[in-house]
C-alpha positions in Angstrom: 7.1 -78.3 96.0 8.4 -79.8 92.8 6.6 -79.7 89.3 4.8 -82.8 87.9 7.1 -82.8 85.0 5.9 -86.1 83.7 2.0 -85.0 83.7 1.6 -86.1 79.5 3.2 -89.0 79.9 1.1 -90.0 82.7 -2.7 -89.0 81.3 -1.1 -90.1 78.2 -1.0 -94.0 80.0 -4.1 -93.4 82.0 -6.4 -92.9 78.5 -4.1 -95.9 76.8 -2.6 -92.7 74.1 -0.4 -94.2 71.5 1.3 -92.7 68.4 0.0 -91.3 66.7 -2.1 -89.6 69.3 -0.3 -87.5 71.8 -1.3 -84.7 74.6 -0.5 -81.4 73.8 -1.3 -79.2 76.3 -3.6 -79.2 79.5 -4.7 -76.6 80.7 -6.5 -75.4 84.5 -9.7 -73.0 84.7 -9.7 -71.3 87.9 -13.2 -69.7 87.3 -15.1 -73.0 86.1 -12.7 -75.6 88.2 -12.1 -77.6 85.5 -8.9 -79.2 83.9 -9.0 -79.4 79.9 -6.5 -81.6 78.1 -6.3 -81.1 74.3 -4.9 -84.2 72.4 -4.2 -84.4 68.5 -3.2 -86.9 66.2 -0.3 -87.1 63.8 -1.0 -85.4 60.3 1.2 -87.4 58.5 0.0 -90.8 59.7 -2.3 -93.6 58.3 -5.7 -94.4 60.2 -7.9 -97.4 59.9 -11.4 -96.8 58.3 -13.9 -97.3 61.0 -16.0 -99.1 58.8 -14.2 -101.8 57.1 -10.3 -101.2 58.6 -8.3 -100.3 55.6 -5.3 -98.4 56.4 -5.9 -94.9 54.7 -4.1 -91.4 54.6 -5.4 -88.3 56.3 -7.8 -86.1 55.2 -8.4 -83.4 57.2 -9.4 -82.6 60.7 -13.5 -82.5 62.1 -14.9 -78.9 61.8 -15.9 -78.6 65.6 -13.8 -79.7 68.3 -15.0 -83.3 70.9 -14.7 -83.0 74.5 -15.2 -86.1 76.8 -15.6 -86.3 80.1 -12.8 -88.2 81.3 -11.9 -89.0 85.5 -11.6 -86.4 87.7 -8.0 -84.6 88.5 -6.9 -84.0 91.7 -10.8 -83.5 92.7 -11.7 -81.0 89.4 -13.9 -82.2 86.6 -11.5 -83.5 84.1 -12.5 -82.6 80.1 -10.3 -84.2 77.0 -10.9 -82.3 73.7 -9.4 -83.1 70.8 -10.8 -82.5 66.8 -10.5 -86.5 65.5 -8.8 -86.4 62.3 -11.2 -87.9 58.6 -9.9 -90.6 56.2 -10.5 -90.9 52.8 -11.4 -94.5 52.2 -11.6 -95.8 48.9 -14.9 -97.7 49.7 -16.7 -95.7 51.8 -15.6 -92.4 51.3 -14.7 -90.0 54.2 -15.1 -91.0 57.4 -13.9 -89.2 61.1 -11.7 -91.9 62.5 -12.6 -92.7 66.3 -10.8 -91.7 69.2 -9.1 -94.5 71.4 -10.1 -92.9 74.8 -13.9 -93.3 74.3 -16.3 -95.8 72.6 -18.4 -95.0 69.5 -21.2 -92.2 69.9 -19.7 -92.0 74.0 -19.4 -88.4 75.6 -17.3 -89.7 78.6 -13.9 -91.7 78.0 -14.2 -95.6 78.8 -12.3 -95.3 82.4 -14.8 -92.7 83.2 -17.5 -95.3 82.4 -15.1 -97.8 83.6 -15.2 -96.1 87.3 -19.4 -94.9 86.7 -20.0 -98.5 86.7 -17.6 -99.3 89.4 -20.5 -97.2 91.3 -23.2 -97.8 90.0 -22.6 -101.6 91.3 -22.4 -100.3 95.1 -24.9 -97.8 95.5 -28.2 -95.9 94.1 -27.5 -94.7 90.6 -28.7 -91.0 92.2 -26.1 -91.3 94.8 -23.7 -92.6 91.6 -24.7 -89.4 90.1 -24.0 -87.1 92.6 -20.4 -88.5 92.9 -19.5 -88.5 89.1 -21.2 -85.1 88.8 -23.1 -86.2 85.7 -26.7 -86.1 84.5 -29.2 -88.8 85.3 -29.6 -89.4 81.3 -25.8 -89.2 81.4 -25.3 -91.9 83.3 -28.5 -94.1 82.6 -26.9 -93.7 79.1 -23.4 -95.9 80.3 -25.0 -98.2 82.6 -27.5 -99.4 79.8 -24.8 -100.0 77.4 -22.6 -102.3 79.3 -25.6 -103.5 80.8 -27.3 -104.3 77.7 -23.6 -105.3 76.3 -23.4 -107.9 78.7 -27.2 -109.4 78.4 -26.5 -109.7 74.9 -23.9 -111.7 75.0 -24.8 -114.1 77.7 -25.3 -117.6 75.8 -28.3 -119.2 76.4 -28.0 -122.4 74.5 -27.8 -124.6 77.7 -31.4 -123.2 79.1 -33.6 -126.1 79.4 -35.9 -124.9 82.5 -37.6 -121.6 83.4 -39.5 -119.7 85.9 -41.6 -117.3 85.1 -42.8 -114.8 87.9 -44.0 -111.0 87.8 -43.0 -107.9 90.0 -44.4 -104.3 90.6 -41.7 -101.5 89.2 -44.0 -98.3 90.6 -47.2 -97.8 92.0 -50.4 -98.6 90.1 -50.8 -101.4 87.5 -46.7 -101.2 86.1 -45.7 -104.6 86.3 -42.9 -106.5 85.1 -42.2 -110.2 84.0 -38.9 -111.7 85.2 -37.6 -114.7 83.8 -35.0 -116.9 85.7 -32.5 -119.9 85.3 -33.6 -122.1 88.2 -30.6 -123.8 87.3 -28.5 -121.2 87.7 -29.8 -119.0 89.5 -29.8 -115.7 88.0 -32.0 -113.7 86.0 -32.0 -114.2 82.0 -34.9 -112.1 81.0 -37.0 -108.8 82.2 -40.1 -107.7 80.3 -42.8 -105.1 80.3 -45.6 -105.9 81.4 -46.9 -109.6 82.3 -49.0 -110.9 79.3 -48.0 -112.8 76.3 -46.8 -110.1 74.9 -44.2 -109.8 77.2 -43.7 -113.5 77.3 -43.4 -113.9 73.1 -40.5 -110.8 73.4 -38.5 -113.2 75.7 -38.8 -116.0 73.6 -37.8 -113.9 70.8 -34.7 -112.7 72.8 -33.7 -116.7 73.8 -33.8 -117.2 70.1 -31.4 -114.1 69.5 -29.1 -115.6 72.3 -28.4 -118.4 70.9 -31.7 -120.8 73.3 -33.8 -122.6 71.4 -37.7 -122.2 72.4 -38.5 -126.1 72.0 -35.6 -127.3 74.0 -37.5 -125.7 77.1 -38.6 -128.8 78.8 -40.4 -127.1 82.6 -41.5 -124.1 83.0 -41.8 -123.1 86.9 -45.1 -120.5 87.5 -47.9 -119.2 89.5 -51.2 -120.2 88.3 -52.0 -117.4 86.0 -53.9 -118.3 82.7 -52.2 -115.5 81.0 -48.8 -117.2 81.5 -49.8 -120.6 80.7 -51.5 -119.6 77.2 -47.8 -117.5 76.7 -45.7 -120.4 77.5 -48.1 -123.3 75.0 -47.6 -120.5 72.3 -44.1 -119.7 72.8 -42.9 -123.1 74.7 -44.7 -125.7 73.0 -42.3 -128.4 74.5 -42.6 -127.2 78.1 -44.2 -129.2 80.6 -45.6 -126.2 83.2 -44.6 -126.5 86.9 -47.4 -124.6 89.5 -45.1 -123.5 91.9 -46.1 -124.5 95.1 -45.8 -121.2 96.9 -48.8 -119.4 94.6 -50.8 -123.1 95.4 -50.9 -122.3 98.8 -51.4 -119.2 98.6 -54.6 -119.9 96.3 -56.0 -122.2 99.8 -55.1 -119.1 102.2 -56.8 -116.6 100.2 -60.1 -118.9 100.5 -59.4 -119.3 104.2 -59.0 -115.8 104.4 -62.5 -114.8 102.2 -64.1 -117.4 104.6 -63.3 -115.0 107.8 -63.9 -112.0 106.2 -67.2 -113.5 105.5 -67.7 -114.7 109.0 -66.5 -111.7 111.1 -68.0 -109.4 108.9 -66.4 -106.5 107.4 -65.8 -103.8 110.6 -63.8 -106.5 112.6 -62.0 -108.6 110.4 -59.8 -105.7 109.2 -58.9 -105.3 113.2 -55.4 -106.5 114.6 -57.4 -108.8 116.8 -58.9 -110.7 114.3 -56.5 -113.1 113.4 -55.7 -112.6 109.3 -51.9 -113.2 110.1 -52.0 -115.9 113.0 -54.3 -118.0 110.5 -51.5 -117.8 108.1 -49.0 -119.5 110.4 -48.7 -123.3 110.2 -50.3 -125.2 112.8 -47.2 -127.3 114.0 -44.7 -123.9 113.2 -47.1 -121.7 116.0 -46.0 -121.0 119.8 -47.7 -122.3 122.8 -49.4 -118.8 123.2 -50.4 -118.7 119.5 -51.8 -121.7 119.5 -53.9 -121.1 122.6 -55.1 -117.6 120.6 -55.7 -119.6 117.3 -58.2 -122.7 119.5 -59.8 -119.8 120.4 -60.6 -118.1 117.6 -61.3 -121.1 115.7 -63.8 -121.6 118.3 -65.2 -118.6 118.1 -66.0 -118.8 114.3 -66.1 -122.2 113.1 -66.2 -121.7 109.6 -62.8 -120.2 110.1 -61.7 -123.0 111.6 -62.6 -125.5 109.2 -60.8 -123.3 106.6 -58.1 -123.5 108.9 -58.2 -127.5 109.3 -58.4 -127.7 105.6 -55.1 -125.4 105.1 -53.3 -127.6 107.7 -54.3 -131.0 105.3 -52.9 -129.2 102.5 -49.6 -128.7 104.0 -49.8 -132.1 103.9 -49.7 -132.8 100.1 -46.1 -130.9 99.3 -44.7 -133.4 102.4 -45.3 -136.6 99.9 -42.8 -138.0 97.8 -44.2 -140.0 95.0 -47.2 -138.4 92.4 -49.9 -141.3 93.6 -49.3 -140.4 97.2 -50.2 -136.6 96.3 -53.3 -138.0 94.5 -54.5 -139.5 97.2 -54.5 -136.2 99.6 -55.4 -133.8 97.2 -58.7 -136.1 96.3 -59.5 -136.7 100.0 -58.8 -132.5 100.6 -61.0 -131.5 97.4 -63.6 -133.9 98.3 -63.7 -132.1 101.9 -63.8 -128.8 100.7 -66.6 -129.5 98.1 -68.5 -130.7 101.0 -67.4 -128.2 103.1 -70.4 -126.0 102.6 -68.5 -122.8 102.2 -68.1 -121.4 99.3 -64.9 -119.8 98.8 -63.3 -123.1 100.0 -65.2 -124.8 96.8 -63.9 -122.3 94.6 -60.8 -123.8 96.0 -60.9 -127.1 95.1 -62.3 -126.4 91.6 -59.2 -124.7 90.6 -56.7 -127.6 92.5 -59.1 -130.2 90.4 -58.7 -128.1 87.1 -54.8 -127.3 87.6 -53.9 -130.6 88.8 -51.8 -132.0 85.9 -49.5 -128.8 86.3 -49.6 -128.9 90.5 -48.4 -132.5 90.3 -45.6 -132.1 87.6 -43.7 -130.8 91.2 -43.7 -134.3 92.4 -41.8 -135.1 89.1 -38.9 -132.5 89.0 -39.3 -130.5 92.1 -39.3 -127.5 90.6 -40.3 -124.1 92.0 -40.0 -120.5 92.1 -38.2 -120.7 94.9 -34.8 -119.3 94.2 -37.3 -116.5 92.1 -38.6 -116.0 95.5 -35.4 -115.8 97.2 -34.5 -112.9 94.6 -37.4 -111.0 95.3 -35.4 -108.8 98.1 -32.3 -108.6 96.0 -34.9 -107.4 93.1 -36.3 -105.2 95.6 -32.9 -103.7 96.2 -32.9 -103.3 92.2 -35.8 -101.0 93.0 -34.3 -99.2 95.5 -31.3 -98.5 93.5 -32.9 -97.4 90.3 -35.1 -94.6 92.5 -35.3 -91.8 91.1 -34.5 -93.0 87.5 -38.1 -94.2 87.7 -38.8 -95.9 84.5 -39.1 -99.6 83.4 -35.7 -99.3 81.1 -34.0 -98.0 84.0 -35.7 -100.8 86.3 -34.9 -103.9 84.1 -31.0 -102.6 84.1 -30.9 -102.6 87.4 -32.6 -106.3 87.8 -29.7 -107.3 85.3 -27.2 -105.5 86.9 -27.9 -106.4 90.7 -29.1 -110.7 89.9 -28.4 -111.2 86.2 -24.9 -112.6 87.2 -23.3 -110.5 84.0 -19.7 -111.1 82.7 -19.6 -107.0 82.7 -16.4 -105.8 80.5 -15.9 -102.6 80.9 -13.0 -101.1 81.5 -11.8 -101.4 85.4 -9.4 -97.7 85.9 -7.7 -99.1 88.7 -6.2 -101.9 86.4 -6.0 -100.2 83.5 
């Protein structure tokens, strides 16, 4: 077999080495498995200060030698080590110059983050771990910097609607607030936590991305008084939008108290009571679950004139015009407030109070839904990020999986 007699000249090209850098040895360790490459840089040349880039002369070398984890060689873990030479600048003194092959304060060269990211974009960043070989924090570290990179320079100038919608990152009370671009569908913010807090910190964020708070004209959302008092403080322009998913689901968890209350406890938690039959659309059911559903409404007829009342509701997000919508939200809140049951008039207390914000739909037909469409691909974010199980880890992966980044870093089978 013949010699790779041209092994500088190519790891020189791979890590983009230009005079007056060069390679000066590399070397194999058979008891560790691991290839070290030692670069240096030419004492007699000029180096730009890495603070203000005035050309300045050498002044001596770093005390303790750098290694970087660089891309693997033939299968071993690949190490570049080198002791960056220090400048003395006029201005600011002496500085240690940076090395080409790695970005500031990096311990891996930018290929190897290059091909970590390449990875951590098609598969879980623990199986993206086990591959590189690296630390969790170690790669955590890279993924949030091109990550955050990219997030910080998205432009938001052109953002004139929102949707605002919250998601669970672990078990317990850890939440999340998610803030799309219905326009664009893609995710431009991801807070901790889903108070105003968390909404103020985006609004904060918009401003540092170039949005402007009172050029926010909607604001798509589920009814949560939280949100709403966030988005008067921080939007005071906005006109909010009551997503009609989280309306409806308002009147089926009022249907759904109403059985509970009727069955009684013991047998409306049983598969034959009906909680996910009820939950069907009347005209979307099959012959057979229709049949079950007559009979059951039969059998508790509270339940079904919850039902009844679900089905004329359906009927409200069918109607085209604001006065039409008026006219069958009055006739179903009249119903339920004479309905006798309770959790039904619960019901149309809130639809009466809210009713400004569930009618500004009718007006721009905005909802959540593209939010709700993202929910898998945010679950996937979940998925992805197990094991690095913490809400900085958790909002990367959000951004990184729907936040439709321009990412820049390095690609190594380009470069």
């Amino acid at each position: 077999m013949e010699p790779v007699f041209n092994f500088v000249d190519m790891f020189e090209k791979s890590i983009g080495l230009k005079d007056p850098w060069k390679v000066t040895r590399a070397e194999f360790d058979p008891r560790d498995k691991v290839v070290h490459v030692y670069v240096e840089a030419r004492k007699t040349a000029r180096y730009a200060c890495p603070e203000c880039g005035r050309q300045c002369k050498r002044y001596d070398d770093e005390e303790d030698e750098r290694a970087w984890r660089h891309a693997d060689v033939v299968m071993y873990p690949c190490y570049i080590h080198s002791r960056r030479p220090r400048i003395e600048c006029p201005v600011h003194g002496i500085r240690v110059v940076e090395a080409p092959w790695a970005r500031k304060g990096a311990r891996q060269t930018l290929l190897f983050e290059g091909y970590a990211m390449m990875l951590a974009e098609t598969m879980t960043l623990n199986e993206a771990r086990k591959v590189l070989r690296i630390s969790r924090t170690a790669l955590m570290h890279i993924v949030e910097y091109w990550v955050n990179k990219a997030v910080a320079e998205t432009d938001l100038s052109g953002i004139e609607q929102i949707s605002l919608d919250e998601t669970s990152f672990k078990r317990g009370q850890s939440y999340v607030t998610v803030v799309g671009d219905p326009v664009r569908r893609r995710v431009i913010g991801v807070e901790n936590g889903r108070d105003v807090d968390a909404v103020e910190r985006f609004s904060l964020d918009l401003i540092a991305r170039k949005g402007d708070c009172n050029k926010i004209t909607h604001v798509s959302m589920d009814m949560s008084v939280t949100y709403k008092k966030a988005c008067e403080l921080c939007f005071p322009q906005a006109k909010l939008v009551y997503d009609h998913f989280h309306v409806k689901k308002l009147v089926l968890d009022g249907m759904d108290e109403v059985r509970r209350e009727e069955q009684g406890k013991k047998f409306a938690r049983s598969k034959s009571a009906g909680r996910k039959l009820l939950m069907i659309p009347e005209r979307r059911m099959t012959e057979r679950q229709n049949e079950v559903m007559q009979a059951l409404c039969q059998e508790y007829p509270k339940t079904g004139r919850a039902f009844q009342m679900v089905q004329q509701f359906d009927d409200l997000y069918r109607c085209q015009t604001t006065v039409e919508a008026e006219a069958v939200l009055k006739k179903l809140t009249s119903w339920m407030m004479h309905s006798r049951l309770e959790p039904m008039k619960k019901v149309a207390r809130s639809l009466r109070k809210n009713k400004v914000e569930i009618f500004e739909y009718f007006k721009q037909r905005l909802t959540n839904a593209f939010a709700e469409g993202m929910n898998s691909l945010i679950q996937a974010a979940k998925r992805k990020a197990r094991g690095f199980r913490t809400y900085r880890g958790y909002r990367t992966m959000i951004f990184l999986t729907v936040g439709r980044l321009h990412l820049s870093y390095p690609v190594p089978f380009l470069s």
